[in-house]
N, C-alpha and C positions, 0 to 999 in steps of 0.2 A: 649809832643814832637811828637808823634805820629801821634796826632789830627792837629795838625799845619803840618807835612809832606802830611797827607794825604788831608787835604785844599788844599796844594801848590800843590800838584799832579792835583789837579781838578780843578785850577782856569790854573794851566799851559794848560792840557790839553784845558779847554775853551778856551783859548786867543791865545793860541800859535800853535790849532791844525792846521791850517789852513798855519802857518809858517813852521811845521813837513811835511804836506805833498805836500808841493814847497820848499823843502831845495834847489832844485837845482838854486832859485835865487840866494842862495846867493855863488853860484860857481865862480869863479873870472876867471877863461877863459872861454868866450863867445861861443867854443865848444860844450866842457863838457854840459853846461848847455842848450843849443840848442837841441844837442840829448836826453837828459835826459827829455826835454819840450817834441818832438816829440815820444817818451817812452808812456810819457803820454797819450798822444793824442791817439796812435795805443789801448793802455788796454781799453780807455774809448771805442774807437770803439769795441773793439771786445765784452766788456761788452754790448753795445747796439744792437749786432747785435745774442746776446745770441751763442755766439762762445768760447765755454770752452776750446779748446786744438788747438794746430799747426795742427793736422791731419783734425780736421773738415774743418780749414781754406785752408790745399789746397785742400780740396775734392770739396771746392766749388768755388776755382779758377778755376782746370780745367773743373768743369762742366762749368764755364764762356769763359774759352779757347777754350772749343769743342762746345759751341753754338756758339762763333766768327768764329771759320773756316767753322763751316758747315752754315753760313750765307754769308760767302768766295767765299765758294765755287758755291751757286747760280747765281754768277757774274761772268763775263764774263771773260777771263784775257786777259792780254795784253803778245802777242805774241812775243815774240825778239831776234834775233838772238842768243843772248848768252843763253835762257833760251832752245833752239831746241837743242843748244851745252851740256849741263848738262844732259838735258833725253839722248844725243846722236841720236837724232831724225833726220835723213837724208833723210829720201824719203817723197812723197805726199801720200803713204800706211802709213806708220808709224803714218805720223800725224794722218792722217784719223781713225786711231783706236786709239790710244789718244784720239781724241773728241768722239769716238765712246764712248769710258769708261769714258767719265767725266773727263779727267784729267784736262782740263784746262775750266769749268765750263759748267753746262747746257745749258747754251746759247748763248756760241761763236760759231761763224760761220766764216767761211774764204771762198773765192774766189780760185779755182785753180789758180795754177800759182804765186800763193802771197808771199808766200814764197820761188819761184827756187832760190834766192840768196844765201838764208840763208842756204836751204839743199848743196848748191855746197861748203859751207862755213864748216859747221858740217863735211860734206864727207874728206875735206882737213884735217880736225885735227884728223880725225878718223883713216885715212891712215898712220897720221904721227906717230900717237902713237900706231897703230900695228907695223910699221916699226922697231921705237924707242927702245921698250919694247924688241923686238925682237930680236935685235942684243944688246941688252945690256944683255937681258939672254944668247944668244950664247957663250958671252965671260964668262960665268956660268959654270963649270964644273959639275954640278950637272944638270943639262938642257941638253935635245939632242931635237932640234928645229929641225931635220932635215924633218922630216916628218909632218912639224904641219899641221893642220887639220881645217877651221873654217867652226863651226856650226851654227854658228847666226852673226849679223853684230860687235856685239863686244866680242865673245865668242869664246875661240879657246883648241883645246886638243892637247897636244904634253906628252911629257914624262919627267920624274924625278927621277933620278935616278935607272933607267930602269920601272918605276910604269907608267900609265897613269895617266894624269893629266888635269882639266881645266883651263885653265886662261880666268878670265874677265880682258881685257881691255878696259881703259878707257880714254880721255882728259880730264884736270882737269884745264886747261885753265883759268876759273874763281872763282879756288878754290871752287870747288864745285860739287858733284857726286851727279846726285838724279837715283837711281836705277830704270829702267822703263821696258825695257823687262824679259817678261814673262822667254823668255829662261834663264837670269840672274838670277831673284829668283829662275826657278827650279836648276838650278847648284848652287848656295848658301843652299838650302836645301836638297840637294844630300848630300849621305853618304860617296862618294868617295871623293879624297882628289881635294881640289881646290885653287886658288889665285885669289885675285884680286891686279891688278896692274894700276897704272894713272901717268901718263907724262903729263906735260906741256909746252914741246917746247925748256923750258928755264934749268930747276934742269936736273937731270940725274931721271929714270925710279924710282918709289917706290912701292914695296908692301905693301899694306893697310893690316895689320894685324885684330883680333879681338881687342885686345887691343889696338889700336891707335884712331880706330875705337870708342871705348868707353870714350877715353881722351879727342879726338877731339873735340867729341861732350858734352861731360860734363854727359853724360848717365853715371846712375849711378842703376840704377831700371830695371829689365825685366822682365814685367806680364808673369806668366804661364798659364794664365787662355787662354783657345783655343776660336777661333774665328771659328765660322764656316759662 
């Protein structure tokens, strides 16, 4: 009986291995068995590309992610009103040191004057959400805005609960902050206390927390390793 089990074991195995390792043919919802195909598919790849763990695989996306940008970033970009609005870019200085630092690629070049619309544009929603921000903290009893203070075009000190305080404001217009001045990061890496605040016209004023900040974005990782 034994000799006869272990035949049947080695003639199944022969015939039938090939049926064991595509069971998911024979899955009866066309799902199931679709993903289960594509399963497949990903182990074979990762066996051919000698990829033994998830950690190797994304060490070598983002080395593929950070050679795309910084291949990106060689090209030129495409200027546009709403993109002067997100850095908060409003004058012909600002720009000018943006391309000065690369931000919008080594080898864009603009014409004075090319963009006066779009900084009169920036300027408008700049003003409207220090306004905005403003009187929506006033009516703050924890806020005395009586004396504020601005230090840079979207940076301003006023007080909090008798403390001094920074606030970055912001327009947030197309659902989108990209943090650009200098003065910004140094008050975000200040040890005094600070806010950041962004209106858009339409909601009522929000403070951008750290936490909402990391929800938003899906950030879930922060290297300690220092940049010099």
């Amino acid at each position: 009986m034994w000799l006869m089990n272990s035949a049947n074991a080695s003639v199944t195995k022969k015939y039938f291995g090939r049926l064991k390792r595509n069971i998911h043919w024979f899955y009866n919802h066309d799902e199931i068995a679709s993903n289960m195909e594509k399963a497949d598919r990903y182990e074979s790849l990762l066996v051919r590309l000698g990829i033994t763990d998830e950690n190797r695989l994304e060490e070598l996306l983002q080395k593929a992610q950070q050679a795309e940008n910084d291949e990106a970033e060689t090209e030129p970009a495409i200027v546009t009103q709403d993109l002067l609005a997100q850095y908060g870019i409003s004058t012909e200085k600002a720009l000018k040191d943006a391309i000065d630092g690369g931000m919008f690629g080594v080898n864009f070049v603009h014409t004075s004057g090319q963009f006066d619309g779009y900084f009169t544009y920036v300027q408008s929603i700049l003003e409207r959400s220090k306004k905005n921000v403003i009187e929506h903290l006033k009516a703050h009893k924890d806020y005395d805005l009586s004396d504020i203070d601005e230090i840079a075009p979207t940076v301003f000190v006023a007080k909090k609960k008798g403390d001094e305080i920074y606030l970055i404001i912001r327009p947030s217009d197309r659902e989108q902050v990209i943090i650009y001045y200098q003065s910004e990061f140094d008050i975000l890496d200040y040890e005094r206390d600070w806010e950041l605040w962004v209106e858009n016209g339409i909601d009522k004023p929000e403070k951008l927390t750290f936490g909402k900040i990391l929800k938003r974005t899906g950030m879930n990782r922060i290297p300690l390793k220092k940049v010099f």
